[in-house]
Backbone as numpy.savetxt, mean C-alpha at the origin, in Angstrom:
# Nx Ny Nz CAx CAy CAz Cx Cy Cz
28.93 6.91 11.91 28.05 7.27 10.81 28.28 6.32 9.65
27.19 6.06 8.98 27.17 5.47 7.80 27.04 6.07 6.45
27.90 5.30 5.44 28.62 6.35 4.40 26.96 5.33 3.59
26.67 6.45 2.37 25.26 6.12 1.42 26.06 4.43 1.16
27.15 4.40 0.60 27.24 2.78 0.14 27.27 1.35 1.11
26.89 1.48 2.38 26.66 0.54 3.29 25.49 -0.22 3.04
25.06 -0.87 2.90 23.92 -1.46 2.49 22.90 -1.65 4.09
22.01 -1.97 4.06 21.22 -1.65 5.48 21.69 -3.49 5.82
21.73 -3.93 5.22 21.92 -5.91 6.23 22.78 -5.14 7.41
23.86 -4.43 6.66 25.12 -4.43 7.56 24.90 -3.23 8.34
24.08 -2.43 8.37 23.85 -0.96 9.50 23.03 -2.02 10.46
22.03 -2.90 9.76 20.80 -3.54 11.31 22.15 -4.49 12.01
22.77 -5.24 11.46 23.93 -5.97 11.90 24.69 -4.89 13.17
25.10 -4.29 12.70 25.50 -3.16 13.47 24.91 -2.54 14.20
23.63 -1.65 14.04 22.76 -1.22 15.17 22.48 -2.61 16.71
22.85 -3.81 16.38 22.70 -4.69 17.64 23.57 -4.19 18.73
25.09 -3.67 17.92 25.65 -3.12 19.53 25.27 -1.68 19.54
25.21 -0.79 18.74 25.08 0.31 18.48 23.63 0.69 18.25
22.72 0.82 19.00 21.56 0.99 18.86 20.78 2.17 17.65
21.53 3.29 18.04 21.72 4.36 17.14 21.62 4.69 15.88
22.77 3.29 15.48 22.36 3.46 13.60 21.35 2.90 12.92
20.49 2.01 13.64 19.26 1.99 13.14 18.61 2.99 12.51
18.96 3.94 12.83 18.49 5.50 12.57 18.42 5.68 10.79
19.50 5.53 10.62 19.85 5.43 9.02 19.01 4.31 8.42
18.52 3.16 9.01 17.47 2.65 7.92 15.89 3.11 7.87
15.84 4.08 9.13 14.55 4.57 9.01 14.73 5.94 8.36
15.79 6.14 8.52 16.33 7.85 7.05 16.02 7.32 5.94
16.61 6.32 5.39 16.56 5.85 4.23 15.32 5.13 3.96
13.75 4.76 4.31 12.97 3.98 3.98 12.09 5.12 4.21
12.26 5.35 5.87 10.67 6.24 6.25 9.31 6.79 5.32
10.03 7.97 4.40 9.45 7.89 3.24 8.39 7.13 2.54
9.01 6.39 2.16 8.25 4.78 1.24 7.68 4.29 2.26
7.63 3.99 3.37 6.67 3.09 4.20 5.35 3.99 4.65
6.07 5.11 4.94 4.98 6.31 4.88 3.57 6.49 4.16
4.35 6.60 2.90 3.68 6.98 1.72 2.81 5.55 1.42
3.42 4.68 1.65 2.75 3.29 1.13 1.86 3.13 2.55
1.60 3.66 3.60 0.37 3.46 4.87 -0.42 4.61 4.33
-0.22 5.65 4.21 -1.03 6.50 3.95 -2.07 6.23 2.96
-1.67 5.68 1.40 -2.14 4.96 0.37 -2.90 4.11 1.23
-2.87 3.42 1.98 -3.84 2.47 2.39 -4.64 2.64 3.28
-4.47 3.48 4.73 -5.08 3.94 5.01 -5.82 5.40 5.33
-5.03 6.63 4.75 -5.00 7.68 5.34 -3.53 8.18 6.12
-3.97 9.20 6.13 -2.57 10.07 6.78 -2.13 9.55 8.24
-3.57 10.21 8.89 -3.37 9.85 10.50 -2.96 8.60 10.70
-3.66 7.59 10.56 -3.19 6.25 10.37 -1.80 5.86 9.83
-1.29 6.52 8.98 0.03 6.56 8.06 0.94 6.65 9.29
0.66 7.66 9.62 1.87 8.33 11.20 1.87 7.46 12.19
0.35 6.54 12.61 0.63 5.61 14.09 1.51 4.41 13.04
0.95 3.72 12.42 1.48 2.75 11.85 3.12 2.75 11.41
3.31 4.22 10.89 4.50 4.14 10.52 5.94 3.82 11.44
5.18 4.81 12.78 5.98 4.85 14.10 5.86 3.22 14.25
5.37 2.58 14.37 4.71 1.07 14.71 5.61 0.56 13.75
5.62 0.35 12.55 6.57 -0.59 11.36 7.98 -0.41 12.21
8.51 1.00 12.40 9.72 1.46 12.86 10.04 0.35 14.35
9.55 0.76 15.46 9.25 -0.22 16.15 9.43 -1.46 16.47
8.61 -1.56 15.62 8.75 -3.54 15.70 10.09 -3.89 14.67
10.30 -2.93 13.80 11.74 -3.22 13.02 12.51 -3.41 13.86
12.66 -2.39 14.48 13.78 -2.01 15.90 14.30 -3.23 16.88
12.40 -3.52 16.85 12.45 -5.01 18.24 13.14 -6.26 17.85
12.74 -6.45 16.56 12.78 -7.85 15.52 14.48 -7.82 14.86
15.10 -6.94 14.71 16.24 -6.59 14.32 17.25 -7.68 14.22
17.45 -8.61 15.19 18.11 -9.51 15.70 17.35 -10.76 14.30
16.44 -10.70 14.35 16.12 -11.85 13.11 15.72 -11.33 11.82
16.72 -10.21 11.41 16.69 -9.59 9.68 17.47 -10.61 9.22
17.36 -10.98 7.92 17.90 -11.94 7.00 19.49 -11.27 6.41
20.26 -11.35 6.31 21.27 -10.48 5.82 21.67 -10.43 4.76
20.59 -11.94 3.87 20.96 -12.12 2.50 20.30 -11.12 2.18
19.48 -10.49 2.42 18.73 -8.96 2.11 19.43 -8.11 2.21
20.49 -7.65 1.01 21.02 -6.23 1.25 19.76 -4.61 2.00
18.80 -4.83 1.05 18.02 -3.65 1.46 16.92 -4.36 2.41
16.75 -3.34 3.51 15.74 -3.50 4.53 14.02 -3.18 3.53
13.82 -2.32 3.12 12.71 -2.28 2.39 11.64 -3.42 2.10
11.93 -4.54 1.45 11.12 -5.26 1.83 10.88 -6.07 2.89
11.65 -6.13 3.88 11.16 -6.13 5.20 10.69 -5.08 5.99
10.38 -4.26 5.43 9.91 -3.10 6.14 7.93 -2.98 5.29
8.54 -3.41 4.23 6.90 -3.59 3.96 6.13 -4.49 4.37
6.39 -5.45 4.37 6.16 -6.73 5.27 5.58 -6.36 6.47
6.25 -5.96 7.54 5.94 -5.61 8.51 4.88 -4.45 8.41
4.62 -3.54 7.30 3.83 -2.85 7.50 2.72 -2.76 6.72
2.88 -4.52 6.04 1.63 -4.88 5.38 0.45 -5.46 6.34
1.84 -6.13 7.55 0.68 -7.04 8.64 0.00 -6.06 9.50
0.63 -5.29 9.71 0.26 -3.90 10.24 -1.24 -3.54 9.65
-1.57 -3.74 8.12 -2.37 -2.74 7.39 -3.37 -4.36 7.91
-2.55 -5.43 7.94 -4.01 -6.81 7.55 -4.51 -6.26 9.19
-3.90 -6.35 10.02 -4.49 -5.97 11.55 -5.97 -5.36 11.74
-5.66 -4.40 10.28 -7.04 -3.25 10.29 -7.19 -3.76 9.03
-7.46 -4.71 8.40 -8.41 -4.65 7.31 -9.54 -5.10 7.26
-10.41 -4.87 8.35 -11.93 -4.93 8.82 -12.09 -3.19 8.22
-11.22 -2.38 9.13 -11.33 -1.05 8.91 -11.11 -0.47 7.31
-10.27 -1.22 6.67 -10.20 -0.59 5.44 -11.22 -1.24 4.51
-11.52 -2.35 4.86 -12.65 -2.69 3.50 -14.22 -1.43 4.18
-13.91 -1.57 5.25 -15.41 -0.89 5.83 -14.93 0.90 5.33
-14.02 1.17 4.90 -13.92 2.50 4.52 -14.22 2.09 3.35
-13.57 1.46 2.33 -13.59 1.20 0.54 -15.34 1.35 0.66
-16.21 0.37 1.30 -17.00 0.69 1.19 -18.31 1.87 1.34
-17.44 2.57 2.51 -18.12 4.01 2.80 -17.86 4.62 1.51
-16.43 4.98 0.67 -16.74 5.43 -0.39 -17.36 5.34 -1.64
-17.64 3.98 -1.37 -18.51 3.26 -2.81 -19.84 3.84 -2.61
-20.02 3.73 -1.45 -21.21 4.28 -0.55 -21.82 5.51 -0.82
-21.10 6.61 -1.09 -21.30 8.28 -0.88 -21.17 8.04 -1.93
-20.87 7.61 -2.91 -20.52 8.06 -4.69 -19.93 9.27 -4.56
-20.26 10.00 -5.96 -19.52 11.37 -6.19 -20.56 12.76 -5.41
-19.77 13.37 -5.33 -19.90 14.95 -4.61 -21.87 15.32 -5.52
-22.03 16.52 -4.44 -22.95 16.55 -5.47 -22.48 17.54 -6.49
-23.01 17.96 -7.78 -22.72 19.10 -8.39 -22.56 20.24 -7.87
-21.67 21.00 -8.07 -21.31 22.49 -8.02 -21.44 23.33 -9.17
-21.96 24.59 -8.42 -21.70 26.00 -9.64 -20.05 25.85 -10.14
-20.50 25.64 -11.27 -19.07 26.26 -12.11 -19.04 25.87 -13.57
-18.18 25.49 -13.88 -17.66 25.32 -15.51 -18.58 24.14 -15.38
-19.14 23.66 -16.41 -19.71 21.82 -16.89 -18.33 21.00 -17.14
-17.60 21.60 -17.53 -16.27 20.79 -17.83 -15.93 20.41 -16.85
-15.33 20.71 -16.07 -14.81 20.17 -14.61 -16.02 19.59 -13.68
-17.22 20.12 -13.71 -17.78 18.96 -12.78 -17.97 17.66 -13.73
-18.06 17.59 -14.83 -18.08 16.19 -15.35 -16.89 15.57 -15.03
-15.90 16.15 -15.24 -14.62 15.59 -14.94 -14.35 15.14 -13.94
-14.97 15.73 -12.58 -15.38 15.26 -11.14 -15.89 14.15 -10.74
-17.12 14.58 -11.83 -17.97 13.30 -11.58 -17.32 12.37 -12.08
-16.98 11.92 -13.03 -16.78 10.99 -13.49 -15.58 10.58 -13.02
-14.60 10.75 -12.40 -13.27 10.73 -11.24 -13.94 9.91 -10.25
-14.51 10.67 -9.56 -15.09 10.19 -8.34 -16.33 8.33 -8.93
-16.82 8.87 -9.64 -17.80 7.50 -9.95 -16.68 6.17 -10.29
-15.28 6.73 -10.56 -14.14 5.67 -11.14 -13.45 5.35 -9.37
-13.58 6.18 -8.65 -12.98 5.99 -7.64 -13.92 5.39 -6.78
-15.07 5.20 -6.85 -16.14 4.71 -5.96 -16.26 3.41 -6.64
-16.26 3.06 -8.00 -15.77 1.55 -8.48 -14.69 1.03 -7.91
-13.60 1.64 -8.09 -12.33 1.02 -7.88 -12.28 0.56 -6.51
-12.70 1.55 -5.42 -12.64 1.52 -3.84 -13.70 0.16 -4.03
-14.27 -0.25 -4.64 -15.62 -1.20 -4.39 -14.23 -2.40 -4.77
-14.44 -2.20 -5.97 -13.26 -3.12 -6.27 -12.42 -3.54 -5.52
-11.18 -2.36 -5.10 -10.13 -3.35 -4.19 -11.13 -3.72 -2.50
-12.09 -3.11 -2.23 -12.82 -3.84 -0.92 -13.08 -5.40 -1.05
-13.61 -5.93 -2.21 -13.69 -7.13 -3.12 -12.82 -8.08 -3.05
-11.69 -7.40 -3.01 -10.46 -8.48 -3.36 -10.35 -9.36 -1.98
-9.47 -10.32 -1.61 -8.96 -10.87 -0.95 -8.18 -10.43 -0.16
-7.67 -10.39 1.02 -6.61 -9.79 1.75 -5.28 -9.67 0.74
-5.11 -10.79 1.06 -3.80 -11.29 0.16 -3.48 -10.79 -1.42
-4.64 -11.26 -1.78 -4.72 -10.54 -3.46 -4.58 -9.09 -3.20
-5.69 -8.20 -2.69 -4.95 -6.87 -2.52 -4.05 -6.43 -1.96
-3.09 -6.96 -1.27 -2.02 -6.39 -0.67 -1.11 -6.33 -1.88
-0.93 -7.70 -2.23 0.00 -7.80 -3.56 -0.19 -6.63 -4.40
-1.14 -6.67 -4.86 -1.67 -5.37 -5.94 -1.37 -3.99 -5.35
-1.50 -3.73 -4.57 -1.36 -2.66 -4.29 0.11 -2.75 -3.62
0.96 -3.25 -3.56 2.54 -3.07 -3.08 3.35 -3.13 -4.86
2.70 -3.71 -5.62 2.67 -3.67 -6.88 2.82 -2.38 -7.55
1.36 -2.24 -7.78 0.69 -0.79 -7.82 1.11 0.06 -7.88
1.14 0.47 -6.56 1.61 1.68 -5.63 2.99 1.91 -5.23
3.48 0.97 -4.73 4.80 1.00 -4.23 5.88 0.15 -4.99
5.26 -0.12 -6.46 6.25 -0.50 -7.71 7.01 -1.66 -7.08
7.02 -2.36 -6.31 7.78 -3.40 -6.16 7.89 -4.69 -6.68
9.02 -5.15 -7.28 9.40 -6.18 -7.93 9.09 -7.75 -7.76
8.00 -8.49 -8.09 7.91 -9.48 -7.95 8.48 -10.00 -6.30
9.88 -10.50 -6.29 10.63 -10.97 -5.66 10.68 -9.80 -4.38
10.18 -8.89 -4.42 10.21 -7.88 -3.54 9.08 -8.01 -2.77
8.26 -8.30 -3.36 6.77 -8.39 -2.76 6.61 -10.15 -2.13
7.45 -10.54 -2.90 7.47 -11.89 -1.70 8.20 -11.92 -0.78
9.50 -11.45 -0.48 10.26 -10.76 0.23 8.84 -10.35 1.64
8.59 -9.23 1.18 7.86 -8.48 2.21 6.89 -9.54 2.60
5.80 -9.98 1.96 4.98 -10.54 2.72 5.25 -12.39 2.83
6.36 -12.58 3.08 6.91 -13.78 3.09 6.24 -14.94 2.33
6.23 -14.51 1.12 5.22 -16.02 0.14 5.92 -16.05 -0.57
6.06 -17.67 -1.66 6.78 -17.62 -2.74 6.62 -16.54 -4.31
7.33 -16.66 -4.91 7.00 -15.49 -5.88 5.90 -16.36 -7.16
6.13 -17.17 -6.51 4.98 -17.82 -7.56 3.39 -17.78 -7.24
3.37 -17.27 -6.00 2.02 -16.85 -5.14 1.81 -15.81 -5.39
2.87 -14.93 -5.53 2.87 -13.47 -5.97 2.59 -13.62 -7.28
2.65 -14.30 -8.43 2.06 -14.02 -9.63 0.60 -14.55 -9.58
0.05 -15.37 -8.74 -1.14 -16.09 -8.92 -2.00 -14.58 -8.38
-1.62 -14.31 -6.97 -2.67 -13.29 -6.19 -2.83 -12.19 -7.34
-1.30 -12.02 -7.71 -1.36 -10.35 -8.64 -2.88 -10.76 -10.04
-2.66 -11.77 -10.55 -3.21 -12.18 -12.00 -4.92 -12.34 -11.46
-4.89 -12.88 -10.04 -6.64 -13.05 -10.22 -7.20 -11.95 -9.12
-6.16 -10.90 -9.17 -6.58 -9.70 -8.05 -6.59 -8.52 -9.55
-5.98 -8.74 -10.74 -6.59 -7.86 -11.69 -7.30 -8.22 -12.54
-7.78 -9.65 -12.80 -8.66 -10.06 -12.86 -10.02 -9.75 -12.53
-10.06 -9.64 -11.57 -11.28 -9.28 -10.41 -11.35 -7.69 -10.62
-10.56 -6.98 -10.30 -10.58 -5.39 -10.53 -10.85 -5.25 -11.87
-10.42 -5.47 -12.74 -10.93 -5.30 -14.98 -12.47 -5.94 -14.58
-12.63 -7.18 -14.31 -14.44 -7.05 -14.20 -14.87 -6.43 -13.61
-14.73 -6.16 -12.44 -15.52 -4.90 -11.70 -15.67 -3.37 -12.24
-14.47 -3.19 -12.89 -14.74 -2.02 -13.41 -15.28 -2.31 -15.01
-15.16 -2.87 -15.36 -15.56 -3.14 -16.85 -17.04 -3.44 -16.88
-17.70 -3.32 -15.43 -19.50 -3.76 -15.37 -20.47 -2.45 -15.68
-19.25 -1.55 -14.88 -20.14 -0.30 -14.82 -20.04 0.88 -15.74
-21.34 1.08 -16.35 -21.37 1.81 -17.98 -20.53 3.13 -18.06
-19.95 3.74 -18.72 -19.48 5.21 -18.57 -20.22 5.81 -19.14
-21.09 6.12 -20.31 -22.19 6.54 -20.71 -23.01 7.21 -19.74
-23.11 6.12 -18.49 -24.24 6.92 -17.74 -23.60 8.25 -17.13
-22.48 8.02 -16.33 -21.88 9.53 -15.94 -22.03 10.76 -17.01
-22.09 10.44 -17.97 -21.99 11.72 -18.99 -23.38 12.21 -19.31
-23.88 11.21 -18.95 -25.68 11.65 -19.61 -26.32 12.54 -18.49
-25.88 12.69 -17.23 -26.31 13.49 -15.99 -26.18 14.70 -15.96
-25.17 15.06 -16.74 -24.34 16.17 -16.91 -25.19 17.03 -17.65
């Protein structure tokens, strides 16, 4: 067993004879890789993919870097290429939701369906928006984003320099502030 202060270089180092303790870097990540597939694609999808990141971690093990104390950004990495695999499927969803806009109105308070509406009309921009972006530019952004990772973390994972990582991040919010900055808010409120 591995005590919390082992760092994962040295558990994957170890899981080569000991297959077993691999176990402990998917205790310790699962979570976050989870949560960061789901964010991108959905739940169901979250669960094949996640099993899949695990996986190919497992297979690839033998060529982890060890100057990497934490497995994490190699674990995003792997389950960013994972997400590019299907990103036919995810821009073609961003756009189904841009697509449907917001719900229609419901009986109830005016307060909350405006609040709805106007949620949903921000989320049917935004989904337009990151569909927009670039592979690359949105991955960054959204490992950013979402899964708070540090510059050097996010190049880490998707193996680019960190100076690529500031270019994609700067003209991937770039692109998202105009897109959302086109569409009036005025009009959502006037429907109401």
């Amino acid at each position: 067993m591995s005590s919390p202060g082992v760092v994962d270089a040295e558990i994957i180092a170890s899981s080569l004879r000991h297959p077993e303790r691999f176990a402990v870097v998917f205790d310790r990540h699962a979570a976050h890789i989870h949560r960061y597939l789901a964010r991108r694609l959905g739940g169901q999808a979250a669960d094949d993919l996640m099993g899949e990141t695990f996986l190919i971690a497992f297979a690839c093990r033998t060529r982890y870097d060890p100057a990497f104390p934490s497995a994490r950004p190699w674990l995003y990495g792997i389950a960013t290429n994972l997400v590019g695999r299907r990103r036919r499927e995810e821009a073609r969803e961003y756009r189904l939701r841009a697509a449907l806009g917001p719900p229609a109105e419901q009986d109830g308070h005016a307060d909350r369906v405006a609040e709805r509406v106007t949620a949903q009309a921000m989320n049917g921009r935004l989904a337009a928006a990151l569909a927009g972006l670039a592979r690359g530019d949105r991955d960054v952004l959204l490992l950013i984003a979402w899964e708070g990772l540090a510059y050097e973390e996010v190049a880490a994972a998707l193996g680019i320099p960190v100076g690529t990582v500031r270019s994609r991040l700067n003209r991937a919010r770039r692109k998202v502030r105009a897109e959302l900055g086109h569409a009036p808010t005025e009009e959502v409120s006037n429907h109401g």
